[in-house]
C-alpha positions in Angstrom: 15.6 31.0 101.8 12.9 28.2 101.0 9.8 27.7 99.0 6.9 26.8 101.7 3.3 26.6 100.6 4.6 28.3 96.9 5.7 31.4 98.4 9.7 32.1 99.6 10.0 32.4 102.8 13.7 34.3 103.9 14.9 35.6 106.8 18.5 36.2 108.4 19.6 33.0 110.6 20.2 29.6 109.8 17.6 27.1 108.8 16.6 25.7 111.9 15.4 29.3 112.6 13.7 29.3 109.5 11.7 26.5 109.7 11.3 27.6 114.0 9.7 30.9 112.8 7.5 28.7 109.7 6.0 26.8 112.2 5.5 29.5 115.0 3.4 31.3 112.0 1.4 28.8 111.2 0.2 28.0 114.6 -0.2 32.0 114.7 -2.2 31.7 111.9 -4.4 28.6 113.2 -4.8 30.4 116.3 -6.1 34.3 114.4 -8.3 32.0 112.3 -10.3 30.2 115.3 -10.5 33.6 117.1 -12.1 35.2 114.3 -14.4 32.2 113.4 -15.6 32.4 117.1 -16.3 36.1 117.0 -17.6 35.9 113.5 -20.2 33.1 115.0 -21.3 35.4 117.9 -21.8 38.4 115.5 -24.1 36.3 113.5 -26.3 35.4 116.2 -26.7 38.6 117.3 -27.8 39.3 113.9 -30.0 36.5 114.3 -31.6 37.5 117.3 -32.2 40.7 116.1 -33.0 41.3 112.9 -36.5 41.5 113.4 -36.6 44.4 115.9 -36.8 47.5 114.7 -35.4 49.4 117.4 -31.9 47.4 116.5 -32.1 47.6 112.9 -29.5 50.3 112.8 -27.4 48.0 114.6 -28.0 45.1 112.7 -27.1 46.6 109.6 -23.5 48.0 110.8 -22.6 44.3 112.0 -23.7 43.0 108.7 -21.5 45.5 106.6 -19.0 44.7 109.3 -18.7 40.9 108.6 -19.1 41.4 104.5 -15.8 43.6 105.0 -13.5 41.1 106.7 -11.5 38.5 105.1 -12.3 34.5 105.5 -9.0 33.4 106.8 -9.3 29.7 105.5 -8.0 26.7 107.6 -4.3 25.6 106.0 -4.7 23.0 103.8 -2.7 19.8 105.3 0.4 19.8 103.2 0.7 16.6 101.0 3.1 13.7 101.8 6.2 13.7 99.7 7.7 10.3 99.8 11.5 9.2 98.9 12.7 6.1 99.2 15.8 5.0 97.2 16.2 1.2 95.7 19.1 -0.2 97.4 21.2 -3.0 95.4 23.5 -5.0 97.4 27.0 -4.3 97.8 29.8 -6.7 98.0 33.7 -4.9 99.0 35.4 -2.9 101.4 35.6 0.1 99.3 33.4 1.8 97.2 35.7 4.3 94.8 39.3 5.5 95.4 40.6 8.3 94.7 44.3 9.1 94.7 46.4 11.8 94.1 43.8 13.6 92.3 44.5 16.6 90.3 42.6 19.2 88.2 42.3 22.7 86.6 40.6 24.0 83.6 43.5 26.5 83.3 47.3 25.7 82.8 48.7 26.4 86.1 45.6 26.9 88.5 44.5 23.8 89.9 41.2 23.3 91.5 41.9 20.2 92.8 46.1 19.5 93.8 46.8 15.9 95.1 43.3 15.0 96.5 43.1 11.8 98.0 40.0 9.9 99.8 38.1 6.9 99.8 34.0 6.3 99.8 33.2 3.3 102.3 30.2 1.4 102.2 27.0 3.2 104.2 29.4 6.1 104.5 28.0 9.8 103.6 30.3 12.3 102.8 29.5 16.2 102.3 31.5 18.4 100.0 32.0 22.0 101.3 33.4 25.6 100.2 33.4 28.4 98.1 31.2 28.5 94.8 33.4 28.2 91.5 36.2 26.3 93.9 35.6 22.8 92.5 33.1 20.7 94.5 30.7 20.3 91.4 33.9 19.4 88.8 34.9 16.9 91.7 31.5 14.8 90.9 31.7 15.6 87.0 35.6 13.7 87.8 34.2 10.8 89.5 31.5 10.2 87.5 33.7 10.0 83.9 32.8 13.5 82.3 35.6 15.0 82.7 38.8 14.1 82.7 41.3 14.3 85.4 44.9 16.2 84.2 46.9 13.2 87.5 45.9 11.3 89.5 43.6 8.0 89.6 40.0 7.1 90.3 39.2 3.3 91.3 35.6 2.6 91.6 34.7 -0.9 92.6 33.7 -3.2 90.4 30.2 -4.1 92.2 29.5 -0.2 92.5 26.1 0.8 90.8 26.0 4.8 91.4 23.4 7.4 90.4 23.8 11.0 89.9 21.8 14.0 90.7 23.4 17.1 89.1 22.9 20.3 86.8 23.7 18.8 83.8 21.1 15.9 84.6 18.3 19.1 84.5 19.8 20.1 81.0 19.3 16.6 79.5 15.6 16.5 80.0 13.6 16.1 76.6 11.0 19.1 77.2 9.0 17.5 74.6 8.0 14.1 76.7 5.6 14.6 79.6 6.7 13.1 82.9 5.7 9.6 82.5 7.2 9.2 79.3 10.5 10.9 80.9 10.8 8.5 84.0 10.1 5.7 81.7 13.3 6.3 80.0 15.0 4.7 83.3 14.3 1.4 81.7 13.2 -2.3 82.7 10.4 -0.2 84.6 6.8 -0.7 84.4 4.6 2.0 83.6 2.7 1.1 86.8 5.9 1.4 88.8 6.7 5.3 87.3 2.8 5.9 88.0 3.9 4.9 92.0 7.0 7.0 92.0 5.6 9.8 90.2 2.8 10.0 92.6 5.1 9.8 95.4 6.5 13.4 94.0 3.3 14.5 94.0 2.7 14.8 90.0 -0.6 12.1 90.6 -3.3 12.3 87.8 -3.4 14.2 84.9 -0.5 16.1 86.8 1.6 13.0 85.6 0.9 14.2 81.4 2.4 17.4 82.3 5.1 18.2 79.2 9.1 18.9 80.8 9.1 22.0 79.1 6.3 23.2 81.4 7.7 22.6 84.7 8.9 24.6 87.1 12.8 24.3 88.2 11.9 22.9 91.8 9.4 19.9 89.0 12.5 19.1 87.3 14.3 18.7 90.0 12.2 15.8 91.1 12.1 14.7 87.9 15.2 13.8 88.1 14.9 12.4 91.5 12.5 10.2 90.6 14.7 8.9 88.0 16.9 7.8 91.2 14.3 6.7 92.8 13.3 4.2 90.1 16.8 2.9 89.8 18.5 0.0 92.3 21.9 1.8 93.4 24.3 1.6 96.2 26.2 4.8 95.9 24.8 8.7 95.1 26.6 11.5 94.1 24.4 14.4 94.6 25.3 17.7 93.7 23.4 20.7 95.4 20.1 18.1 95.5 17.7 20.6 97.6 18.5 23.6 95.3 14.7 24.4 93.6 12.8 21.8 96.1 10.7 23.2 98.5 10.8 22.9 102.5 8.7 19.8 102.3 10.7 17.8 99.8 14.3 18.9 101.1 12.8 17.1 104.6 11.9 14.5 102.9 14.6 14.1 100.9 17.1 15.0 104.2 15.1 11.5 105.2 15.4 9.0 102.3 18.9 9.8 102.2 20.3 9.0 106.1 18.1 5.7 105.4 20.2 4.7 102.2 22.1 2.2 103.2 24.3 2.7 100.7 27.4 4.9 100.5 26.7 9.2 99.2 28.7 11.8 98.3 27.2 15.3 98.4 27.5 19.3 97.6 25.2 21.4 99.5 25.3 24.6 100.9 22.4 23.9 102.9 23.0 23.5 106.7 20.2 21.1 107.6 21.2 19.1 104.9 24.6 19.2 106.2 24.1 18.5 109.9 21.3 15.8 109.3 23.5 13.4 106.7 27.5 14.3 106.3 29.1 12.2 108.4 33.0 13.1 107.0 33.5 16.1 104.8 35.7 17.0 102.0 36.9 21.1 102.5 37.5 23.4 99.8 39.0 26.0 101.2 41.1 29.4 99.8 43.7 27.1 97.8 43.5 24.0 99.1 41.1 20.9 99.5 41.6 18.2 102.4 39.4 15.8 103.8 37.8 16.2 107.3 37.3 13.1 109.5 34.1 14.4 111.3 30.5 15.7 110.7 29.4 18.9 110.3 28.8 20.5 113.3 32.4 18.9 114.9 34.5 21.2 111.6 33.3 24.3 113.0 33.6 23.6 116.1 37.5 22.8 115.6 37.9 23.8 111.9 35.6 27.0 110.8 36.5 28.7 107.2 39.4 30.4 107.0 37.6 32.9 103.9 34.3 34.9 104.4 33.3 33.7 101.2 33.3 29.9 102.1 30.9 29.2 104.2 27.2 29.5 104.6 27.0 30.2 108.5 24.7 32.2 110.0 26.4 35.4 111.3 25.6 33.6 115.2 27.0 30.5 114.1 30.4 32.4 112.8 30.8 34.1 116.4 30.9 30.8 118.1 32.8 29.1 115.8 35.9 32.1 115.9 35.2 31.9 120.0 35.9 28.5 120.3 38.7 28.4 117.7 
């Protein structure tokens, strides 16, 4: 499921075959739309021709009523450039954060996380898979100090400058500044510099005065983007980043992220996401949580979920995983 053009678009399949079938329409569309302009032109110049004659003025008439009833397919507007690009700071170490021995559990005896360890190396990007309510968001909330873990350490580098892209980011929003005011908050930004990025997220204009409280969940959303965008960085920790953005924006964003240079570490459910940046994933799957030294595509090839629950896969895309497991 996506937003395209500010409708949803959903169908069964994965997203390739999603956007396949968005595009396939739209040329559909293109290609209705010229047909009917042609024939539209050739009715009116047989009105033209014969108008004056009164031996074709029954005929006339029915083409005219004919062309008042159908509906102007307009041409599709050409969709407006959404631009990410993240500021990069340098960084200077081997590794990035380590984790060791990490454990976790709001409950007394049941653990979401049991003696996870990993490391983040520079330029790497790491995706976070599994389950919903399994611990893949409370695994960034860890890392990034909000909550606390019950063993276990966390080492991030001294020279590591990380921004986060999460839920609780949304929540902490003031619905009573407009956007300008809101990206401004980054600090040792110019106004003319939030006018740039805030363009670039297509809220250009008066669009820019729009008040927090009035925006959509998909507006937020690159709100708080934006606020990225606007700060140097050389780690991310996204959590579910294309949830509320529509097709556009998730390709865009798919983009600014393989060209950080920088190291990210991501939750996402979303398979294009997944295949176009993880280059190493973190599983959580049934009751345990491991690390897998390959991309996306290469863990279902040799991997797959275990649980029905767990993964996202088309049901094509779970048939060729269980044949070649």
């Amino acid at each position: 499921t996506i937003i395209h053009r500010q409708k949803l678009k959903k169908i069964k399949g994965s997203p390739k075959k999603l956007y396949v079938q968005i595009n396939t329409e739209e040329a559909q569309y293109e290609k209705t739309r010229l047909l009917a302009e042609k024939e539209k032109n050739r009715q009116e110049k047989f009105i033209r021709e014969f108008r004056a004659g009164a031996r074709s003025a029954g005929l006339v008439q029915s083409r005219i009523k004919m062309l008042a009833k159908k509906e102007k397919l307009n041409p599709l507007s050409p969709l407006p450039p959404i631009r990410f690009k993240f500021l990069e700071k340098e960084f200077l170490g081997a590794k990035m954060l380590e984790a060791h021995n990490l454990s976790f559990g709001y409950e007394k005896n049941n653990d979401l996380l049991k003696k996870l360890s990993f490391e983040i190396l520079p330029h790497e990007k790491i995706g976070i898979i599994g389950a919903n309510g399994k611990g893949k968001s409370t695994l960034l909330k860890l890392l990034i100090g909000e909550i606390k873990q019950d063993s276990g350490t966390i080492k991030p580098n001294i020279n590591l400058e990380m921004g986060y892209f999460g839920q609780s980011n949304v929540e902490r929003l003031d619905g009573q500044k407009n956007i300008i005011e809101e990206l401004l908050k980054v600090g040792n930004v110019s106004e003319q510099e939030v006018r740039n990025v805030s363009g670039s997220l297509l809220f250009s204009g008066d669009l820019a005065y729009k008040k927090i409280e009035t925006l959509s969940g998909g507006e937020k959303a690159r709100v708080n983007l934006g606020k990225l965008l606007l700060s140097p960085l050389n780690c991310l920790y996204l959590d579910e980043p294309t949830n509320h953005l529509d097709y556009e924006s998730v390709e865009a964003l798919i983009k600014a992220v393989k060209n950080f240079s920088g190291g990210v570490l991501f939750v996402s459910h979303d398979e294009n996401f997944l295949r176009n940046v993880a280059e190493k994933l973190i599983v959580f799957e049934e009751n345990e949580v491991f690390v897998f030294d390959g991309n996306y595509e290469k863990f279902l090839q040799e991997k797959g979920f275990l649980s029905e629950e767990a993964n996202t896969l088309s049901t094509q895309e779970k048939t060729k995983t269980k044949q070649k497991n």
